[in-house]
N, C-alpha and C positions, 0 to 999 in steps of 0.2 A: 423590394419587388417593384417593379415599373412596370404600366401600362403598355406603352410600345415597346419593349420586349417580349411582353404576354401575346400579343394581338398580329398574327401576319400581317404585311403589307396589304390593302386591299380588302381586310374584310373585318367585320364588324363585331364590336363587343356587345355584351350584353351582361348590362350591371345591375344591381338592388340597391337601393335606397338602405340609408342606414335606418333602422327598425329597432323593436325591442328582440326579435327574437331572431337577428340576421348571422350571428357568429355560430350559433347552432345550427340554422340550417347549412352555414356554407360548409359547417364539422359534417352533418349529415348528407353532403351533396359535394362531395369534390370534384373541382373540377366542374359545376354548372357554371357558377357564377365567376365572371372575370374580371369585376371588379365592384368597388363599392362605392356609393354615394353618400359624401358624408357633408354634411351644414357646416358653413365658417363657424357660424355663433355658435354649436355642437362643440367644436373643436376646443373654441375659444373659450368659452366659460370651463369645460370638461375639458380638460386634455388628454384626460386619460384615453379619449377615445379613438386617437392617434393611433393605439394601437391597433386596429383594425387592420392598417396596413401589413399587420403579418400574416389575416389571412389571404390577402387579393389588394390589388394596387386600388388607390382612392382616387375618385375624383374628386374636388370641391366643388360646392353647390353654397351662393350667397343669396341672403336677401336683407341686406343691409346697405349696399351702395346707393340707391336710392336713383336707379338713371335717370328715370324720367320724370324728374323733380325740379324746385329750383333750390330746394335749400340743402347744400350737402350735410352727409355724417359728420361732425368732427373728423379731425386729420387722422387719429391714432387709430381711428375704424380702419382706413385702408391698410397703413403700416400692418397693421394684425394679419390683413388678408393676404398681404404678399406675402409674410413671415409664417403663415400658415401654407401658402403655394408652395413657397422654398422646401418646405419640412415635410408635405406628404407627396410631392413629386408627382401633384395630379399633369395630364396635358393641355388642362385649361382651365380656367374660369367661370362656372356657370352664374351667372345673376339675372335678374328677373327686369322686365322691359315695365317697369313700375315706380310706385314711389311709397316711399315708408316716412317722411317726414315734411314737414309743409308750415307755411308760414302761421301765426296764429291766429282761429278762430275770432280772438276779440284780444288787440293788441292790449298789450299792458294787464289784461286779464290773468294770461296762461303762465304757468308756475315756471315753464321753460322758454327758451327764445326761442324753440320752434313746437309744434306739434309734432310728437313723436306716435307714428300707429304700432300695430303689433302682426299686421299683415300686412305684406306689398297687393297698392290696392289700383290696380287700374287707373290710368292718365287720362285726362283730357284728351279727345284725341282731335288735335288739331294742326295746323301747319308753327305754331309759334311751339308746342313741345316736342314733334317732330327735330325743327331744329336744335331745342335745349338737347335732346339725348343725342342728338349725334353728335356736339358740341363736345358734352359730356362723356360719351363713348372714347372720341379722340385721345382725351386729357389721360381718361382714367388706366387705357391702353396703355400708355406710355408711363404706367406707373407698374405694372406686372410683366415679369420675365416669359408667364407663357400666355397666350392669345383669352381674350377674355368671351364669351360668346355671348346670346341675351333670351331670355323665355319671354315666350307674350303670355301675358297673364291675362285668367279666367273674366269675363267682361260679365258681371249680371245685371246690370241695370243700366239706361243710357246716363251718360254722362254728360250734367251738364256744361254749356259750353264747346261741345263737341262739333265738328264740321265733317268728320270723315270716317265710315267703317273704320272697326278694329283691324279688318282683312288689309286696307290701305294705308292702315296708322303702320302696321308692320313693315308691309313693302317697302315705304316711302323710307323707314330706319337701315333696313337692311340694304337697300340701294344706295341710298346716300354715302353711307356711313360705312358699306363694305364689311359691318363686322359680321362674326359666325352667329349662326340660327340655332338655336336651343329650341326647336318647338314641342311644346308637350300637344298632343292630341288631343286628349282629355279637355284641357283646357280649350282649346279649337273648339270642341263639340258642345264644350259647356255655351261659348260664346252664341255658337249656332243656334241652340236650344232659348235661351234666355232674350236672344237680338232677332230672332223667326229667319237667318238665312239656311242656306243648303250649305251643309256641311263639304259634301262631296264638292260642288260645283267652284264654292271659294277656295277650297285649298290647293285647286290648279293654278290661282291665282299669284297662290306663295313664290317669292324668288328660292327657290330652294335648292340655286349654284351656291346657297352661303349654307344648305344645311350640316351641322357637324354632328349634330346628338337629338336624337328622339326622345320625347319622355309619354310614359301609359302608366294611367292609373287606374281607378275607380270612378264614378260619381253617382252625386245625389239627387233625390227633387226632394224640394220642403216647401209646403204653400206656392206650389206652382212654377218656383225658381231651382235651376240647375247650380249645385254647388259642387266642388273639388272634395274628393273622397278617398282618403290615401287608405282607407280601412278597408275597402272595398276592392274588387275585383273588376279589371276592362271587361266591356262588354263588347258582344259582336260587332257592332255599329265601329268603334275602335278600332280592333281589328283589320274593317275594311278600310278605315282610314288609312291604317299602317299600310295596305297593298295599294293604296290608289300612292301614299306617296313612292315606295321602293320602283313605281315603273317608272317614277322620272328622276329618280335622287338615291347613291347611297348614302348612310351616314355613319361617321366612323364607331357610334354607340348607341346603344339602344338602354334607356334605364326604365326600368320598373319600377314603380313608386306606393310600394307595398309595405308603408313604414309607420301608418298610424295607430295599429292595432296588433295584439299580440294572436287574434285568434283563428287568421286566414289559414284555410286546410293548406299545407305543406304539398298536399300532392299536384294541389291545382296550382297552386305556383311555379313549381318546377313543370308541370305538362303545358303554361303559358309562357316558360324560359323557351321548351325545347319548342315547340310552336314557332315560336319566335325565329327558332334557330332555321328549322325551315321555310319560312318565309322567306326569309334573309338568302338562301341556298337555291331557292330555287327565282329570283327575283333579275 
């Protein structure tokens, strides 16, 4: 089952996150979902989870490449990722505009040659990582048979070392570098909330001739800071997001990212598929 067979020319998917409870709802909902999102590292430790592909064509979703890093994965990271692209016959790439590994804290201390995190955690955002990720975009491009795209990830705290918005840390990737936009909204909104800009006003800003794929989820406040909530439901503010962007960009999918919890009511999921669908329809 492949994606661009599923999907006309010209109009837009809309996919689900791989979840605990995604192979029942797509048993109990045929035909909502047209595709699935599913994690390298998912695939890669579990493989059983390949099968997914029998119900709806998969996309892959990384966060392991580490773009806006200086210290890469080991080699055998990416081999895995292309040999995983090969095998679920997504149309692209998805990885996060971040870094999961970094030089060590206190040299000669740390039990590894790098610091390894366990989240992709927002870059420096400056003009010298700017150039490391498009650098690094180039290379990594030319190691994948289908187009690699990038998420900007959730900003909550300023970063030190920083010279320049997140809103401009993007642009300046995406212009540069020409690759495809993964923007998740949520994440946008988190950034807003957390950094005091207007949501609406900077994501006009976004070059959004590179967007390929939307992503909506949930979020949280805790002690005053906005976090990413995959347990959770979009909220309106979301929403409007998604319509301020459809007036100036389509994009070729739309994923929901309804995959941390098992206990999201089924009806509002599917009434924020078909929501979706008319946005999309009417845009």
């Amino acid at each position: 089952m492949k994606f661009a067979g599923r999907i006309p020319p010209g109009q837009t998917a809309i996919g689900l996150a791989s979840g605990p409870c995604i192979r029942g709802f797509i048993e109990r909902h045929p035909g909502l979902v047209d595709y699935i999102e599913v994690p390298f590292e998912l695939l890669r430790h579990s493989p059983a989870t390949g099968s997914l592909g029998e119900l709806a064509p998969i996309v892959l979703h990384c966060a392991s490449m580490s773009v806006a890093g200086f210290v890469p994965p080991p080699e055998g990271t990416f081999e895995a990722i292309a040999l995983e692209a090969e095998r679920s016959g997504t149309p692209w790439i998805g990885e996060h505009l971040a870094f999961i590994t970094a030089d060590p804290l206190e040299r000669g201390a740390a039990l590894h040659d790098a610091t390894t995190l366990t989240y992709t955690v927002c870059p420096q955002l400056s003009e010298e990582v700017v150039e490391q990720a498009c650098r690094t975009l180039t290379d990594l491009q030319a190691r994948f048979a289908v187009p690699l795209i990038v998420e900007n990830s959730p900003q909550y705290f300023p970063i030190p070392g920083s010279t320049m918005s997140i809103v401009d840390f993007v642009t300046e990737v995406h212009r540069r570098s020409g690759i495809g936009m993964l923007l998740d909204l949520t994440h946008f909104k988190i950034s807003s909330l957390n950094m005091g800009f207007d949501a609406q006003e900077e994501i006009a800003r976004l070059p959004l001739e590179h967007l390929v794929e939307l992503h909506v989820s949930g979020h949280d406040v805790q002690v005053g800071t906005a976090w990413d909530d995959h347990a959770g439901l979009a909220d309106e503010s979301t929403f409007e997001l998604v319509e301020t962007v459809l007036a100036r960009a389509r994009p070729r999918a739309v994923t929901f990212e309804y995959n941390w919890g098992p206990d999201l009511p089924e009806d509002i999921v599917a009434a924020h598929i078909e929501r979706m669908r008319g946005m999309l329809a009417h845009a």
